[in-house]
C-alpha positions, -999 to 999 in steps of 0.1 A, spaced: -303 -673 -108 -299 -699 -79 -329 -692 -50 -328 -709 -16 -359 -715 -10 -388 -737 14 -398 -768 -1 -429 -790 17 -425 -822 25 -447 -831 54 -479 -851 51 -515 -829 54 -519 -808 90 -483 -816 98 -461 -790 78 -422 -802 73 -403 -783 49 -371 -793 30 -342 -760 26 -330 -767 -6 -312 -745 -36 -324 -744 -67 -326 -730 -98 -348 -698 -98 -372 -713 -126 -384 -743 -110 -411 -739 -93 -412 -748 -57 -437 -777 -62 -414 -793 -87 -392 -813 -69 -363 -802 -86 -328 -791 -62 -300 -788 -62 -287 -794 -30 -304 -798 3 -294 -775 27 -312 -789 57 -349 -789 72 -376 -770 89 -404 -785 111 -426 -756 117 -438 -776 155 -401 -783 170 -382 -758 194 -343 -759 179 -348 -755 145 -320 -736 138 -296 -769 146 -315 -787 114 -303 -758 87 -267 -758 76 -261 -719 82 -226 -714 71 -237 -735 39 -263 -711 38 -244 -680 41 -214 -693 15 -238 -695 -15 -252 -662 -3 -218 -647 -9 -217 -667 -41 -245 -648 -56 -281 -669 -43 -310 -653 -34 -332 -664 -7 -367 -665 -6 -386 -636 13 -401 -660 41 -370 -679 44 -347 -645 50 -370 -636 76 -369 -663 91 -331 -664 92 -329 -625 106 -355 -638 134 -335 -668 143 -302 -643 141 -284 -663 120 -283 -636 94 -281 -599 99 -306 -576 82 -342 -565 86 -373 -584 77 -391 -580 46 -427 -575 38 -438 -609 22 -477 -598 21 -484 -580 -13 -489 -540 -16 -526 -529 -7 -540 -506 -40 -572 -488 -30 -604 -498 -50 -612 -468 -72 -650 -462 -78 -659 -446 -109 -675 -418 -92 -646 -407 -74 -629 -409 -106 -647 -387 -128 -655 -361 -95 -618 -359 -92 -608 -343 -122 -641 -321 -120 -627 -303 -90 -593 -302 -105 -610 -280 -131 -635 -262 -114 -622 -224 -105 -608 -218 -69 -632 -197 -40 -618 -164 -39 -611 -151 -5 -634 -118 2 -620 -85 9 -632 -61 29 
């Protein structure tokens, strides 16, 4: 599967980043693209002019995926329709072994009966 995807270029405290497609199994350290779809430096204003959207949006329609950070940063800039996507992974509560093991205990225990008078 083909993934457009950010790819870093820039030297250390000054982040530039390459838009390239690639295949979905190279890694995005590895250097391998195949095409270069434009560029992103994170500390200039227009940075929309740099990317080539309609490239962009014809291998969308030709079955490429992009990468969560770089959709939302297309559906910011309004250059694609849609609504952002959560990039940070899902929070799971830590479960203690105490609540564990008091959990099914109350499951089991017999419900208080309301009194009649």
């Amino acid at each position: 599967m083909l993934m457009i995807r950010l790819q870093r270029v820039g030297r250390k405290h000054e982040p530039t980043f390459r838009v390239v497609l690639t295949d979905s199994k190279n890694g995005p350290k590895s250097g391998k693209y195949l095409k270069n779809l434009g560029w992103y430096d994170t500390r200039r204003k227009n940075t929309l002019d740099q990317l080539e959207v309609e490239e962009i949006k014809r291998w969308i329609s030709q079955g490429a995926q992009l990468s969560v950070t770089l959709h939302n940063f297309l559906v910011h800039q309004k250059a694609i329709a849609g609504k952002k996507v959560n990039a940070l992974p899902k929070k799971t509560p830590i479960k203690k072994e105490g609540d564990a093991a008091a959990a099914p205990a109350a499951a089991t225990a017999p419900a208080p009966q309301a009194a009649t008078a």
